[in-house]
N, C-alpha and C positions, 0 to 999 in steps of 0.2 A: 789176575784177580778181578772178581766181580766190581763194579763200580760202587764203595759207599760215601755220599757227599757231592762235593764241589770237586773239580780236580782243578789246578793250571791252566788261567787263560790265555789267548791272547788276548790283549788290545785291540779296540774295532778297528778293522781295515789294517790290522800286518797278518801277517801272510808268515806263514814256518818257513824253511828251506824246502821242503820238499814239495808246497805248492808253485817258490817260486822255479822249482826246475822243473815242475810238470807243464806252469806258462809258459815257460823258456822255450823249449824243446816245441811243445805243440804252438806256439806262435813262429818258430821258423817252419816248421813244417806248411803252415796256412800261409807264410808268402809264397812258399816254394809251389806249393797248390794251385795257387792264381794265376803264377807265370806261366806255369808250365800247362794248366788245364786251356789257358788264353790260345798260347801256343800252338798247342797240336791240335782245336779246334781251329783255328784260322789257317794256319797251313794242311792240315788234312783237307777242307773244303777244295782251298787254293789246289792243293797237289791231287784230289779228288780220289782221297783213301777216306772209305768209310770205319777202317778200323781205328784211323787215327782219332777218328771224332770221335769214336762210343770211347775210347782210350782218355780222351780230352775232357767227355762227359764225366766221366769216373773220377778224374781228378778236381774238376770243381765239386764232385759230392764232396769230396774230403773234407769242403771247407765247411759245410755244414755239421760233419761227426767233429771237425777241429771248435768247433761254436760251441759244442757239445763236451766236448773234453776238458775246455777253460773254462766252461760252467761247472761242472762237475771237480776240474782243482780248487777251484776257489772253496765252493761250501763242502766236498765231500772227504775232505783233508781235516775239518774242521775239528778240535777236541771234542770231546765227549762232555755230557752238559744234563742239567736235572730232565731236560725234555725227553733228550735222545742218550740215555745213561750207555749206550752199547758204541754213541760214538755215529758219523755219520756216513759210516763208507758203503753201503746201501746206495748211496748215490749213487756212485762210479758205478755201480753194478747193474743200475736201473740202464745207465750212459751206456753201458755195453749190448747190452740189450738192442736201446736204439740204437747203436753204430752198427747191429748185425743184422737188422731190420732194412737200415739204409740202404747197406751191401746188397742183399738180396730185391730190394726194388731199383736200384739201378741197374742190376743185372737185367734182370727182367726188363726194364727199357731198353739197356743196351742192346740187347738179343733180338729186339722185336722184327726192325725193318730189315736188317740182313736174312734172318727168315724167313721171312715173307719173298723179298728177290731170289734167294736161292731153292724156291718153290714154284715161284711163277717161272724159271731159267731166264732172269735178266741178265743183261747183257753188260757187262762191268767196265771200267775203263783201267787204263794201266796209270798207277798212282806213280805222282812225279818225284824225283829226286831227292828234294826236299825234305821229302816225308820221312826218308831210312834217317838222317842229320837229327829232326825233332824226335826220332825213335829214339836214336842213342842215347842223345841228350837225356832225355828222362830215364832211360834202364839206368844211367849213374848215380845221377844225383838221386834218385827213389831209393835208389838202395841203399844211398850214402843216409839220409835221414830214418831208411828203417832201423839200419845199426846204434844209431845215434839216441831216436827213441825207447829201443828194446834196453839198452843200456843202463837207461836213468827207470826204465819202467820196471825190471829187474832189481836196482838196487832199492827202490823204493815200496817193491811187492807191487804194486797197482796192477791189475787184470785191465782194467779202464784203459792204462797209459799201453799196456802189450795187447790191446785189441786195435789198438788206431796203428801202432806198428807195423801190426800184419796187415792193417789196413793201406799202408803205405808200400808193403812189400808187395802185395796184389796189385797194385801198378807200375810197380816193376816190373812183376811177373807178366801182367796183361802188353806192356811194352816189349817183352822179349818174343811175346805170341802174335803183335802187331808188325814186331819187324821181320819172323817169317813171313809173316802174309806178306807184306811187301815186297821180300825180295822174292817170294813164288810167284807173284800177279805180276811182276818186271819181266819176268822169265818166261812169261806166256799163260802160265795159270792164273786168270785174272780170276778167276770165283775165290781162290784163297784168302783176299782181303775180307770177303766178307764169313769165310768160314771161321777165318782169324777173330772176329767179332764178337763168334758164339761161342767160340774157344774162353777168350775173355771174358765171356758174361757170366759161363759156366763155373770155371775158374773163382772169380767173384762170391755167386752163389754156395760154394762151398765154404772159403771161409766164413762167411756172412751169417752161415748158417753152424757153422761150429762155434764161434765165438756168441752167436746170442744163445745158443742151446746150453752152455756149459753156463752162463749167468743166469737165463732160468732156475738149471737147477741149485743153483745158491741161490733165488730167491724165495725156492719152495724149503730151503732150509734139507738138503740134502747132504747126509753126513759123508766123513773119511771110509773110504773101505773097508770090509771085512778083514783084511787080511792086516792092517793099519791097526784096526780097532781091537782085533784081538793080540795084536803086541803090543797095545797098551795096557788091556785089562791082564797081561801076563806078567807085565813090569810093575802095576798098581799088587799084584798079588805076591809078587817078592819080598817087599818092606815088612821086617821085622814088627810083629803087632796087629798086620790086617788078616782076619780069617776069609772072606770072601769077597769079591766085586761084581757088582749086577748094576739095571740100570744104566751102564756108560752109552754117554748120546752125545754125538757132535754134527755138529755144522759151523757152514762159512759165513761170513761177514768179511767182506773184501777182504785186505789182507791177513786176519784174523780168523783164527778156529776158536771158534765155542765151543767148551766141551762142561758137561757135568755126569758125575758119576755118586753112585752110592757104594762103600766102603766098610764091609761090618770089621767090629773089632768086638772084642770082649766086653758082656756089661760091666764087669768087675773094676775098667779101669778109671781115671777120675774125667770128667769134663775136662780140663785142662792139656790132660797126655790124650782123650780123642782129638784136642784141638790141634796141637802139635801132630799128630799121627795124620792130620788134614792138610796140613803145612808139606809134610814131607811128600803127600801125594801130592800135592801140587805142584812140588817141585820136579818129580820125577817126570809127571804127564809133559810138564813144559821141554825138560831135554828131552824126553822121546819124539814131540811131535816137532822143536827146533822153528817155529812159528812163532809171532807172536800170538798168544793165546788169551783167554777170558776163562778160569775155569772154578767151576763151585765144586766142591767136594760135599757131598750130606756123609755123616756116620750115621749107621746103622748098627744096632747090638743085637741084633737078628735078619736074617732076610725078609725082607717086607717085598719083594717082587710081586710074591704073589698076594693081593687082596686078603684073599683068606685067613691067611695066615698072619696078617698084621695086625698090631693093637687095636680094638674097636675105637673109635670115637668117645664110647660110650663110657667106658671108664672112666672111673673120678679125677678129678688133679687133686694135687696138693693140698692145696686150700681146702678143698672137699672132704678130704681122709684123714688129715694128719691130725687136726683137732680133735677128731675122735677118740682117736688111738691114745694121745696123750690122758685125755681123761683116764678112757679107759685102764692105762698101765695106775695113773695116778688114785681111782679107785681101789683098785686091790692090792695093791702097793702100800700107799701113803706117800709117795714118793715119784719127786716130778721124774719125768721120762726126759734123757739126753738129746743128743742127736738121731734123728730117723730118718733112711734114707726111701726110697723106691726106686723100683726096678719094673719096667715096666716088660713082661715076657711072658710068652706064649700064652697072649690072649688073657694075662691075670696080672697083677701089682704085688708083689713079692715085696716082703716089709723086715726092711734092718734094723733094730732097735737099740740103742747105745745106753747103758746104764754111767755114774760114775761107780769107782770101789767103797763110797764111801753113804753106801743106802740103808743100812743099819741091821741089815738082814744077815741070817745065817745061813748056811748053805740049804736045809731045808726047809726053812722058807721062801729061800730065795726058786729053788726045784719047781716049789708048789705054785709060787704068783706064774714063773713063768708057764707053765704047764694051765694053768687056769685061763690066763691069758690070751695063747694059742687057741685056746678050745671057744673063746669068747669071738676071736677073732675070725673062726674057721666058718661063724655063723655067717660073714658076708662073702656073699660067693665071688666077688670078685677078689678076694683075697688067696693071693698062692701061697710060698715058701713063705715061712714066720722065722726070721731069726732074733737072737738078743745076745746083743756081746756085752759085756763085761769089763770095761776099762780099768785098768791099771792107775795105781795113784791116788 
């Protein structure tokens, strides 16, 4: 449901459950970062594996997308508020962004000076013992905190919390690429340490560049698929009461889909049952798409799609019309005029007129006022259909 009001605050400075397990999770992962990025930078130099270092580089970036991620729990968790009525998870989205940006310029560092030596045919050393011990070390534990993340980033929907994940699993993965090189350059093919490098950076590059590409397009506001979209508007057109659906447009907001649709039903039925009949689409959209959702329904009592074909602006309101009419019946009449409704269709204002039983007329006079009436009324061309019912009582 769209936002109307205030909703549920927190209190300044508490934190939901969900931000405190996004801190959770991404502050163990940011010690795990430092030891391990310390690590395989000192012992790669020491054991004189270049892959270890670009490997050890990668992992202190972590700590900067992990800087990024706790900023992003903190306020992109946040309720939704009169500022920000859609809620603030835009954030996270922004965070993913730069955490795919980061990716791809450490890659690009990473890759640089192995490059460059496997260009010029430098001469490589065979890396020490050491180095395979801090390899393993990290393919564990990397993986053990990818699991751990994806986990809580999965129950919680966050894209944010499952971009630093994979961001975690790519040093894994670039650890499992550093300990081939290692054991090929032990074995006599000393260039594989640093092919192993560009393996890694490449590696990197790719996720780095899938994860901010897919938040881009959530922040250009890029809808559910065709194939998505049209089994919803085939389920919105199942419901007893709706004749057609046009208009239906979504898009993402972290873990929410926006959706609004327009909905015709018959003009004949009251304000109250279009409103209900808006209810139930709402209901329906949210089991199909099984997300949390934001979604507006408009009723329509005609296709308005196209321009052309919708009410002009120009036509009168209420205010404008109804007074007249009143007179008008009340002149050749004698007798005030009931309830009257409008219809506003195909480009004219179609006019219901409610009499009681008890107007003091016979049936032919009653023939003739109405019939005069009409003819009085046909003179404003924005006037359609002329009805006059007759109540009972």
């Amino acid at each position: 449901m769209p936002y109307h009001g205030k909703r549920p605050q927190l209190c300044p400075g508490e934190m939901n459950s969900g931000q405190r397990d996004m801190i959770r999770v991404t502050l163990i992962g940011a010690v795990l970062d430092l030891f391990l990025g310390i690590a395989k930078i000192l012992f790669g130099l020491l054991g004189g594996s270049q892959a270890l270092v670009a490997d050890g580089v990668h992992s202190l970036s972590d700590l900067v997308t992990d800087v990024v991620v706790l900023y992003a729990a903190r306020y992109g968790t946040r309720e939704a508020d009169s500022d920000h009525p859609y809620g603030h998870e835009r954030i996270q989205t922004v965070a993913t962004v730069f955490i795919g940006a980061m990716l791809i310029a450490v890659a690009l560092g990473i890759a640089w000076q192995p490059v460059v030596r496997l260009l010029a045919g430098t001469d490589f050393s065979v890396p020490g013992k050491v180095t395979l011990v801090i390899a393993l070390l990290a393919i564990l534990s990397k993986e053990c905190i990818y699991h751990y993340t994806m986990r809580v980033a999965r129950r919680l929907r966050s894209s944010m919390l499952k971009a630093n994940a994979w961001h975690s699993r790519t040093d894994a993965l670039s650890s499992v690429v550093v300990l081939v090189g290692l054991l090929g350059a032990m074995a006599g093919l000393t260039y594989l340490d640093a092919v192993a490098a560009v393996v890694v950076a490449a590696m990197i590059v790719h996720v780095g560049w899938k994860l901010g590409w897919e938040s881009i397009r959530e922040l250009i506001d890029t809808g559910l698929d065709k194939v998505r979209l049209d089994s919803l508007g085939r389920a919105l057109e199942e419901i007893e009461g709706v004749r057609g659906v046009h208009r239906l447009r979504t898009r993402r907001m972290g873990s929410q889909v926006l959706v609004d649709v327009h909905v015709m039903v018959s003009p004949e039925i009251s304000v109250s049952e279009g409103h209900r009949l808006s209810k139930e689409a709402e209901r329906v959209l949210q089991g199909e798409i099984g997300e949390p959702t934001d979604i507006t329904v408009h009723i329509d009592v005609e296709d308005d799609e196209d321009e052309e074909d919708a009410p002009p602006e120009s036509l009168p309101l209420r205010s404008d019309l109804v007074p007249g009419i009143r007179r008008l019946w009340l002149t050749i009449t004698g007798v005030p005029a009931g309830k009257i409704q409008l219809h506003y269709l195909s480009r004219k204002v179609d006019l219901e007129l409610h009499i009681g039983g008890d107007h003091g007329l016979d049936k032919h006079e009653l023939r003739e006022a109405i019939t005069r009436f009409r003819e009085a009324c046909r003179q404003d061309p924005v006037i359609g259909d002329i009805k006059v019912m007759q109540e009972l009582g």
